[in-house]
N, C-alpha and C positions, 0 to 999 in steps of 0.2 A: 864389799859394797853392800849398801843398805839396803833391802826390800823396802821401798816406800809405802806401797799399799799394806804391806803385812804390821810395819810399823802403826800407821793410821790406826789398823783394825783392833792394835794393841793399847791405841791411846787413843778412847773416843772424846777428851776435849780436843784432840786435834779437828776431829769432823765439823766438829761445832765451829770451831771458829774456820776453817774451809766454807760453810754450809753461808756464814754471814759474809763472805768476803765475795762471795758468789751470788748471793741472795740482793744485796746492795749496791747498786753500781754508782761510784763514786761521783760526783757534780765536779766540776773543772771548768775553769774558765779558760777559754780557747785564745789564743794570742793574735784577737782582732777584736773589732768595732762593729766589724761589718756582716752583714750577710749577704749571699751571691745567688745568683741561680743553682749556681754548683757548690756552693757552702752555704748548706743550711744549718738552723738550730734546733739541736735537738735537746730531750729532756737532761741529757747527761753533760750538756755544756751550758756557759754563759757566757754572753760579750760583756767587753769592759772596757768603757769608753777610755781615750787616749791617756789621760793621766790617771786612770785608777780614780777617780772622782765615782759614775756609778756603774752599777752592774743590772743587764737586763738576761732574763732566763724563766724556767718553768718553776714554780712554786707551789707549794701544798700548804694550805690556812691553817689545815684542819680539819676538812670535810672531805677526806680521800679524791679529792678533784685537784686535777690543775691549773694550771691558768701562766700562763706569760705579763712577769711583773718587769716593773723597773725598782731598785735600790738604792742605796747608798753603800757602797762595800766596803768604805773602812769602818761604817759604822755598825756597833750590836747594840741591843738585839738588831735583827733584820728590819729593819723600815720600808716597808711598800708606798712608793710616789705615784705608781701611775701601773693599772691593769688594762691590757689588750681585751682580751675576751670575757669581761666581768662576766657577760651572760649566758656565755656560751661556753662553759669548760670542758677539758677533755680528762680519762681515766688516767690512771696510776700508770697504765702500761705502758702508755707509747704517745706520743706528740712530737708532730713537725713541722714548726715555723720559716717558711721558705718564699721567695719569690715565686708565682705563678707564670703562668706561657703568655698573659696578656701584662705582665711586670709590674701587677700589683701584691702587696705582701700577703701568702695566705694560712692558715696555721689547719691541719692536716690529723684527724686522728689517727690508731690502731691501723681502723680499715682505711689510712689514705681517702677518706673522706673530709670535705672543705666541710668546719665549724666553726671558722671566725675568716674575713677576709676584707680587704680594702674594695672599696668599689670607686676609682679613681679614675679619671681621663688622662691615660698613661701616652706621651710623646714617642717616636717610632725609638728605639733604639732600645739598650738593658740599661737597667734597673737594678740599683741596689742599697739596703735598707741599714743605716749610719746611730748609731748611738756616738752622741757627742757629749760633751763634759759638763755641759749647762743642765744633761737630761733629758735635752730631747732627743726623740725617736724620731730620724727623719726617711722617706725613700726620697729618692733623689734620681735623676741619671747618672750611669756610670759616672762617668769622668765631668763631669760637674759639682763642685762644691759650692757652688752661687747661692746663698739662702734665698735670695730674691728666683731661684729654680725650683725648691722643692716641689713637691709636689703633692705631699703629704708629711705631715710631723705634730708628733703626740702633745706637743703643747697649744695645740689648737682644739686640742679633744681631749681636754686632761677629764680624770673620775673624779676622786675625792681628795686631794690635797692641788695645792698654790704652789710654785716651785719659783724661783727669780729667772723674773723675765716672762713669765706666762701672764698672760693677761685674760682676765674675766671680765664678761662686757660684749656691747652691740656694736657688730660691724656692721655700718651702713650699707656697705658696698653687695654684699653676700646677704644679709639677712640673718647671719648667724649670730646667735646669743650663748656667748660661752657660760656655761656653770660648773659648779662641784656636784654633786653628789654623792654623799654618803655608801658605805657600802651596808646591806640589812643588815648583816653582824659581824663579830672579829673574827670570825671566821669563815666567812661568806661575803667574798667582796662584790656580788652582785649587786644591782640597785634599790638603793636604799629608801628609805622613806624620807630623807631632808634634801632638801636642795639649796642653795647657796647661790643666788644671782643677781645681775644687775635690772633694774626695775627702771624700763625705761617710758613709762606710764606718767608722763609729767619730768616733774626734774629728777632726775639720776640719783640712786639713793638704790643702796644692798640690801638683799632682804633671805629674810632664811626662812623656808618652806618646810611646814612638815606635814604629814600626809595623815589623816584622821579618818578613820573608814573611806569613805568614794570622795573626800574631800581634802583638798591639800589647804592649812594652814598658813594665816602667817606669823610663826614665832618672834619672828624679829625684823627691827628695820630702823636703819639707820638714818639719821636725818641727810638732807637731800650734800651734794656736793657742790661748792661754790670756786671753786675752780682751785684752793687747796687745800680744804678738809672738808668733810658732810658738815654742813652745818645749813640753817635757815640763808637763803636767799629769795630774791625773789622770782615768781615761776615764770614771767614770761620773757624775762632775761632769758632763761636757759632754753627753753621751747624756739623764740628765734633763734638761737644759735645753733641748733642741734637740727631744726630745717634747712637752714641757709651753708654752713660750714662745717659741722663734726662730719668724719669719717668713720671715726670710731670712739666709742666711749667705753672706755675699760678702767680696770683697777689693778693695778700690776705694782711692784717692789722688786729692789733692786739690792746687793750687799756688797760688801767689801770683797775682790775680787782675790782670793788666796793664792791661784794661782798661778798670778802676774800682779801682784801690787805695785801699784805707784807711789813713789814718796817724794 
């Protein structure tokens, strides 16, 4: 029989490569979608939505921080769609993204300390938080799959890119004005200096903001929208109608559905 350790002590590239396999604990995607009260994620896993379309989990830019991204997983290099806690990241060592006691999602450093968390009017029962194949992040109640239930989901609150089906734009209803946002560098997806919005200041028309000392910019802007491309119309068409009838004026795109085509 072999002495193992005497072997080792006799072949120190064995250590080395021990030392790495030990040092590095491998990322894995877990064979769900979902997270639960009692299945959370941690840095050493990712969910992956039903068909393998994307993957959400912990990522590292660059700057020894990490942060809870969503992907594309058959695609390389890695492409980030959508970051949880741009502003607020957690260390190398340890993160965990989990449903909380009041069944809003909250993401947990080292110390078990809340650094990113949902702040939601959560309905009595559990909760649990659904990466689906479109890309978005949704929580939901258990046993509800209703999109007209959610109760929160990331394409309402996207960062820096557009995905199909997300929309940018003023919802009447709420007050909310969805934008992009840039992240400050490629390695640094915190908030950036450019903004990407809808500019509902007269007729409807996208404008791209960038930030110049204590003053934001406007780099760009597109002529107004006349109900199918920006283009010149006239403004007080669009101003009664956006009093009287819009609920929402957004700007969204749609693609060929690959994984259920129609012919």
């Amino acid at each position: 029989m072999i002495d193992l350790s005497l072997f080792i002590m006799k072949n120190p590239q064995f250590q080395i490569i021990i030392f790495i396999l030990c040092f590095f604990s491998p990322v894995f995607s877990i064979t769900t979608d979902t997270i639960t009260p009692t299945k959370p994620l941690t840095i050493n896993q990712t969910l992956a939505s039903n068909q393998q379309v994307f993957e959400l989990g912990f990522f590292n830019p660059g700057n020894n921080k990490l942060y809870i991204g969503i992907w594309y997983k058959k695609t390389s290099p890695k492409t980030i769609v959508w970051v949880a806690n741009r502003d607020s990241p957690v260390s190398l060592s340890s993160g965990k993204l989990t449903i909380g006691d009041d069944g809003n999602l909250i993401l947990l450093n080292e110390a078990e300390t809340v650094v990113w968390k949902l702040n939601q009017t959560v309905p009595v029962g559990k909760t649990v938080a659904q990466l689906l194949d479109s890309g978005n992040f949704v929580l939901r109640p258990e046993n509800d799959e209703n999109p007209a239930n959610y109760i929160w989901e990331s394409f309402k609150n996207p960062t820096d890119t557009l995905l199909p089906g997300m929309k940018l734009g003023w919802d009447r209803k709420t007050g909310a004005n969805r934008f992009l946002q840039s992240w400050k560098t490629s390695s640094d997806p915190g908030s950036g200096d450019y903004v990407f919005k809808m500019n509902i200041d007269g007729l409807p028309e996208m404008i791209l903001l960038g930030q110049r000392t204590t003053d934001m910019i406007t780099e760009y802007r597109s002529e107004p929208w006349n109900g199918r491309m920006f283009s010149s119309v006239p403004r007080t068409a669009w101003e009664d109608l956006i009093k009287s009838k819009l609920l929402f004026v957004y700007l969204s795109f749609s693609k060929f559905n690959h994984l259920n085509p129609k012919l």
